[in-house]
BALUM-767397 format. One record per residue (C-alpha): residue number from 1; residue in three letters; x, y, z. Coordinates in steps of 0.2 Angstrom, whole numbers. Last residue first. Layout:
BEGIN
<atom resi="NUM" resn="ALA" x="X" y="Y" z="Z"/>
...
This chain:
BEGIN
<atom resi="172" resn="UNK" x="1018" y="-380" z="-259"/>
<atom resi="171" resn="UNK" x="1002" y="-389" z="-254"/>
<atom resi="170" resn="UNK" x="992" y="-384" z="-238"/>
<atom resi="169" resn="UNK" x="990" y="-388" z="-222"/>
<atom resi="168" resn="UNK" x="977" y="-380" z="-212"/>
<atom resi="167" resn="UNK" x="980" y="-388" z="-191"/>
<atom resi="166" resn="UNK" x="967" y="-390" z="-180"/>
<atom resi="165" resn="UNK" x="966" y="-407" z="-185"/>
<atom resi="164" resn="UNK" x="952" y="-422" z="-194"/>
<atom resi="163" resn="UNK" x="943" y="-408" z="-205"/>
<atom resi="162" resn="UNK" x="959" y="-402" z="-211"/>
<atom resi="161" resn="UNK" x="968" y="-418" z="-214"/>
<atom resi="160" resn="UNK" x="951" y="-424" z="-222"/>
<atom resi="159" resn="UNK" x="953" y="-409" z="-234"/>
<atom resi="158" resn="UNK" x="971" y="-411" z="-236"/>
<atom resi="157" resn="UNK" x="969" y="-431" z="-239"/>
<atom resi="156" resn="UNK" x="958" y="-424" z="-255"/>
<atom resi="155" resn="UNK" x="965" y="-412" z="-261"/>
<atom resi="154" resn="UNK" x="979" y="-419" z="-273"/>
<atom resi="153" resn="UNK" x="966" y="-432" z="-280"/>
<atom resi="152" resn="UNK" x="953" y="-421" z="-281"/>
<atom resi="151" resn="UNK" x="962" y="-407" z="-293"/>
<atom resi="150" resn="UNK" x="968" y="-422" z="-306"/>
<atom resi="149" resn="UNK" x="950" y="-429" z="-303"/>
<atom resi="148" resn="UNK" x="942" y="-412" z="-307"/>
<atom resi="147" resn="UNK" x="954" y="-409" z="-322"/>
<atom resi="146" resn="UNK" x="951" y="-425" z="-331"/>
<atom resi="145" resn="UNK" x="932" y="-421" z="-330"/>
<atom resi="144" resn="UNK" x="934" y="-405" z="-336"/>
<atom resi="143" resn="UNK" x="946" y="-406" z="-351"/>
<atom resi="142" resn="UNK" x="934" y="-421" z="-354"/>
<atom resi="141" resn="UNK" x="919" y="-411" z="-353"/>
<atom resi="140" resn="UNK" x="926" y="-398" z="-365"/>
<atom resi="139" resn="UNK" x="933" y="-410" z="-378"/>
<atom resi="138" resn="UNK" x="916" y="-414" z="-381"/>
<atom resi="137" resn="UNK" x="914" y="-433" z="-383"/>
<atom resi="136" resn="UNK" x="927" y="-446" z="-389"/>
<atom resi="135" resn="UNK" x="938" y="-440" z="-374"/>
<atom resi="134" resn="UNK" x="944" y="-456" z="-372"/>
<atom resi="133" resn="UNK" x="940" y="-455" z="-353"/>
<atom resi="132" resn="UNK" x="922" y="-448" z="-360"/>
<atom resi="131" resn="UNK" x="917" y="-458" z="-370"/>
<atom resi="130" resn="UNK" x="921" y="-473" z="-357"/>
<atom resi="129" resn="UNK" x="909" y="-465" z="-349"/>
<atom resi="128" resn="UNK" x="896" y="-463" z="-361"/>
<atom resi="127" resn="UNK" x="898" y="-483" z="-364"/>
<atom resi="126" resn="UNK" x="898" y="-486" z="-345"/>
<atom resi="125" resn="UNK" x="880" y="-478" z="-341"/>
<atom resi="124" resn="UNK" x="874" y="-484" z="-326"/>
<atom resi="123" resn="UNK" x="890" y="-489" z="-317"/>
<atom resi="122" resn="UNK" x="900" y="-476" z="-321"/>
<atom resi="121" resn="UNK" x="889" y="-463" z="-323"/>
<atom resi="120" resn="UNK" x="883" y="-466" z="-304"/>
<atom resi="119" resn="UNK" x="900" y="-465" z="-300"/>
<atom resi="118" resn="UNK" x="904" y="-448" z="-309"/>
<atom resi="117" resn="UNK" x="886" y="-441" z="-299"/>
<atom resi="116" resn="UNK" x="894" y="-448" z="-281"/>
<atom resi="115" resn="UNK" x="910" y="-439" z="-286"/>
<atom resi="114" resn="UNK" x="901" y="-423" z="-287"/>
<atom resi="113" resn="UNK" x="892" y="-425" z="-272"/>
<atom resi="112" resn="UNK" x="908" y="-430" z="-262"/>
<atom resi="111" resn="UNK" x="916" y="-416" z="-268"/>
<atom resi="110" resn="UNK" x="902" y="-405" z="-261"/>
<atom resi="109" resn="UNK" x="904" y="-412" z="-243"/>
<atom resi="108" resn="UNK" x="924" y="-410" z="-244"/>
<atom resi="107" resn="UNK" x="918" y="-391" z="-247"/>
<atom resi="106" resn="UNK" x="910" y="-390" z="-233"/>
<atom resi="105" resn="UNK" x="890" y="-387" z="-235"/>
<atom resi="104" resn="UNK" x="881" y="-372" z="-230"/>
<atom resi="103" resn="UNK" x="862" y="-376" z="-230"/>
<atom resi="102" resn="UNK" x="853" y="-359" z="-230"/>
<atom resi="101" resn="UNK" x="858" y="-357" z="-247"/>
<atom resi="100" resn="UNK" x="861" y="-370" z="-258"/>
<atom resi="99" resn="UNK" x="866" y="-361" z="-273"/>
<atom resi="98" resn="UNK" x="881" y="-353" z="-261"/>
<atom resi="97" resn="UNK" x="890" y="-343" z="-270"/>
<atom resi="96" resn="UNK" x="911" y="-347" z="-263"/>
<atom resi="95" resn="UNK" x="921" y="-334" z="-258"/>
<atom resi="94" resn="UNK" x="942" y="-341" z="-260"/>
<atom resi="93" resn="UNK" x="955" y="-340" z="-248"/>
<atom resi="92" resn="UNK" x="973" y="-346" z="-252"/>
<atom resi="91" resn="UNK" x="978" y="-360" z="-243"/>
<atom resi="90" resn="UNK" x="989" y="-368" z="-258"/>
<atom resi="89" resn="UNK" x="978" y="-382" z="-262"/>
<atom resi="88" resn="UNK" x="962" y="-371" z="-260"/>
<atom resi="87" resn="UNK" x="957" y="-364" z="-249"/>
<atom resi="86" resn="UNK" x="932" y="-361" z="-245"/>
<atom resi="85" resn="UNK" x="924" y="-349" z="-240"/>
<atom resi="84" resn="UNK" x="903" y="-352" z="-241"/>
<atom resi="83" resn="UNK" x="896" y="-335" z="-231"/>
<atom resi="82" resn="UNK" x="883" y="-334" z="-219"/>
<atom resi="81" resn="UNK" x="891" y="-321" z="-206"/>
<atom resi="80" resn="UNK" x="882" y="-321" z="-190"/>
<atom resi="79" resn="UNK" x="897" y="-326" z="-179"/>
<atom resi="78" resn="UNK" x="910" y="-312" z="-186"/>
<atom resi="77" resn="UNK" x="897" y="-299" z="-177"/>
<atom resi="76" resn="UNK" x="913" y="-295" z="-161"/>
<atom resi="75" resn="UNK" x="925" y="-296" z="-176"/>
<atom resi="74" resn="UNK" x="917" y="-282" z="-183"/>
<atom resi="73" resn="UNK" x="914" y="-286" z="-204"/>
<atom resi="72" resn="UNK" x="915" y="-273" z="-218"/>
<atom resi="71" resn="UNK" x="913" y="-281" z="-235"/>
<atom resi="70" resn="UNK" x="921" y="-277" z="-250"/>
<atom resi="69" resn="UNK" x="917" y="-281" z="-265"/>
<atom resi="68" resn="UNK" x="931" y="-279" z="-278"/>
<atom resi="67" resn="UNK" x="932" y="-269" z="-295"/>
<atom resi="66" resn="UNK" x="945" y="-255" z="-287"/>
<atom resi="65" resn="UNK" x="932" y="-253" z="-272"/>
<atom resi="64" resn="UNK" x="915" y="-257" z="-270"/>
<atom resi="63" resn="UNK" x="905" y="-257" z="-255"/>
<atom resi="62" resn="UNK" x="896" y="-268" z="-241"/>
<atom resi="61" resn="UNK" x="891" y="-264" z="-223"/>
<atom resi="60" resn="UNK" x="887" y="-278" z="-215"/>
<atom resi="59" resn="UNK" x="868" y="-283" z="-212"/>
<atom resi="58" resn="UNK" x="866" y="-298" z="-221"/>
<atom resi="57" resn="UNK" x="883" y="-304" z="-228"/>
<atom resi="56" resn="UNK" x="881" y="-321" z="-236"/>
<atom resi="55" resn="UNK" x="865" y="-320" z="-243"/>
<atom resi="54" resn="UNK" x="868" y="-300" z="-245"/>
<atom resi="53" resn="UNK" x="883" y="-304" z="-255"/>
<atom resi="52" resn="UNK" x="874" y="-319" z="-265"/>
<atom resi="51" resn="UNK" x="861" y="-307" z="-268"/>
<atom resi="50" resn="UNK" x="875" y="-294" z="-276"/>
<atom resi="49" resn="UNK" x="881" y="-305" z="-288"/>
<atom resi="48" resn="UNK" x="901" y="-310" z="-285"/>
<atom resi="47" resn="UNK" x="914" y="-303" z="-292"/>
<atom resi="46" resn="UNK" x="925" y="-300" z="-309"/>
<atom resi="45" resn="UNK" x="937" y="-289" z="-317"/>
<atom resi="44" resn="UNK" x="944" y="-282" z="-301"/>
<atom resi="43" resn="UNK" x="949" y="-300" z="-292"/>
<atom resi="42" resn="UNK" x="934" y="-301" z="-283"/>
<atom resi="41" resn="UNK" x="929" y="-300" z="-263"/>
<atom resi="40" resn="UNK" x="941" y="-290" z="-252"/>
<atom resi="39" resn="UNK" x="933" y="-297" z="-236"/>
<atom resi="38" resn="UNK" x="940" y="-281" z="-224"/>
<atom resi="37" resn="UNK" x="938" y="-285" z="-204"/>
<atom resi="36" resn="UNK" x="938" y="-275" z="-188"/>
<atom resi="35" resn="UNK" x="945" y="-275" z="-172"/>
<atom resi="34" resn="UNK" x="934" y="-261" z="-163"/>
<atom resi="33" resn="UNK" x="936" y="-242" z="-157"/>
<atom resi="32" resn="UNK" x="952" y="-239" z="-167"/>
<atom resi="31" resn="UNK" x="947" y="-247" z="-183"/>
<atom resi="30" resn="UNK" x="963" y="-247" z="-194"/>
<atom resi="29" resn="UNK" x="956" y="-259" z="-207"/>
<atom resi="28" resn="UNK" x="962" y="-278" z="-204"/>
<atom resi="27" resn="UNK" x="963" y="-289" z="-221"/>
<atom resi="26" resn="UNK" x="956" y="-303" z="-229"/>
<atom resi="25" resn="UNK" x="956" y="-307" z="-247"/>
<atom resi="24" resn="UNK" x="945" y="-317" z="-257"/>
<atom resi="23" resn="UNK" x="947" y="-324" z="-274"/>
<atom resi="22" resn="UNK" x="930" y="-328" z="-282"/>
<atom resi="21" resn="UNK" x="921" y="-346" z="-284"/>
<atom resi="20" resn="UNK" x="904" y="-347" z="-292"/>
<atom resi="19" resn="UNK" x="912" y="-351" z="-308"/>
<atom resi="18" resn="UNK" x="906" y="-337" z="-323"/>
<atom resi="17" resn="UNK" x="899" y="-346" z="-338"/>
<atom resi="16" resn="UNK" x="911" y="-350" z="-354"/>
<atom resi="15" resn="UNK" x="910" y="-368" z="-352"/>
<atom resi="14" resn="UNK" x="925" y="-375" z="-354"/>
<atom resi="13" resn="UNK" x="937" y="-360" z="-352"/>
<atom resi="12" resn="UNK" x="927" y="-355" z="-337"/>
<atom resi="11" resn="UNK" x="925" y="-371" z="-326"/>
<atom resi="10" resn="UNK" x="944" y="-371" z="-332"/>
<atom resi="9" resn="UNK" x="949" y="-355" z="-321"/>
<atom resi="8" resn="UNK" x="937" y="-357" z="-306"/>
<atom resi="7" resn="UNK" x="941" y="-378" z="-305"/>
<atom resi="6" resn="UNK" x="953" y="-375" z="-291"/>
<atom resi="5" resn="UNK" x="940" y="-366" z="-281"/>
<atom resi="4" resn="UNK" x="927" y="-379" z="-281"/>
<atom resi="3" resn="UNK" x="910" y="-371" z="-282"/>
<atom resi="2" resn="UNK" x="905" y="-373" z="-302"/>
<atom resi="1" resn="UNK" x="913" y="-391" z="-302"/>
């Protein structure tokens, strides 16, 4: 749940760790010579470590600005970026750290992880998982759980929507 953008906010509260998901912004610098992109990383109080910056952004020039990174990339280099970005239901961009680094998985691909491990739960231990739906265990865990099939359930046709089209919806 850690790398799902809708998540960030509750993956927090519940278990008071940093999610690996940051807002991102995009922008255009005034570059004369080249066309030239900012990634705004952060939202000023938090951002990403600075190996997951290298990881994704080897070779750019990186700074800090107003509590964001931000990350200077030519559109002519844009193919050699390695960075995980990922919308979420209202389109807006999020950087994702990448603990899988080199693989770089689509998001519909870590859903699909996560909700292979709740179906493995489910069948193997049934007890703990009726536990959980009642929430009879940590109230943390079932805030979560509840969350991430609330958040999945909404996302899921945009996701295969956007894998299937070369169009992005998103939800109003």
């Amino acid at each position: 749940p850690s790398m799902i953008p809708e998540m960030a906010d509750y993956y927090k509260l519940t278990t008071g760790s940093q999610s690996r998901c940051f807002p991102l912004e995009i922008s255009s610098t005034n570059n004369i010579r080249s066309v030239t992109w900012e990634f705004q990383i952060g939202n000023g109080e938090t951002r990403p470590s600075s190996a997951s910056i290298e990881q994704a952004f080897r070779g750019f020039q990186v700074d800090e600005r107003h509590g964001k990174t931000i990350v200077t990339v030519p559109a002519a280099n844009s193919s050699k970026l390695n960075a995980t970005i990922y919308t979420d239901l209202r389109g807006k961009l999020w950087f994702v750290e990448n603990p899988f680094f080199p693989i770089m998985l689509p998001e519909i691909s870590v859903h699909f992880l996560i909700t292979s491990i709740f179906s493995n739960i489910m069948r193997y231990r049934p007890d703990e998982w009726g536990s959980v739906l009642l929430n009879e265990v940590s109230s943390n865990i079932s805030l979560l759980t509840r969350h991430y099939f609330s958040s999945f359930q909404r996302k899921f046709m945009l996701l295969v929507l956007r894998s299937s089209s070369r169009f992005i919806p998103y939800a109003l």
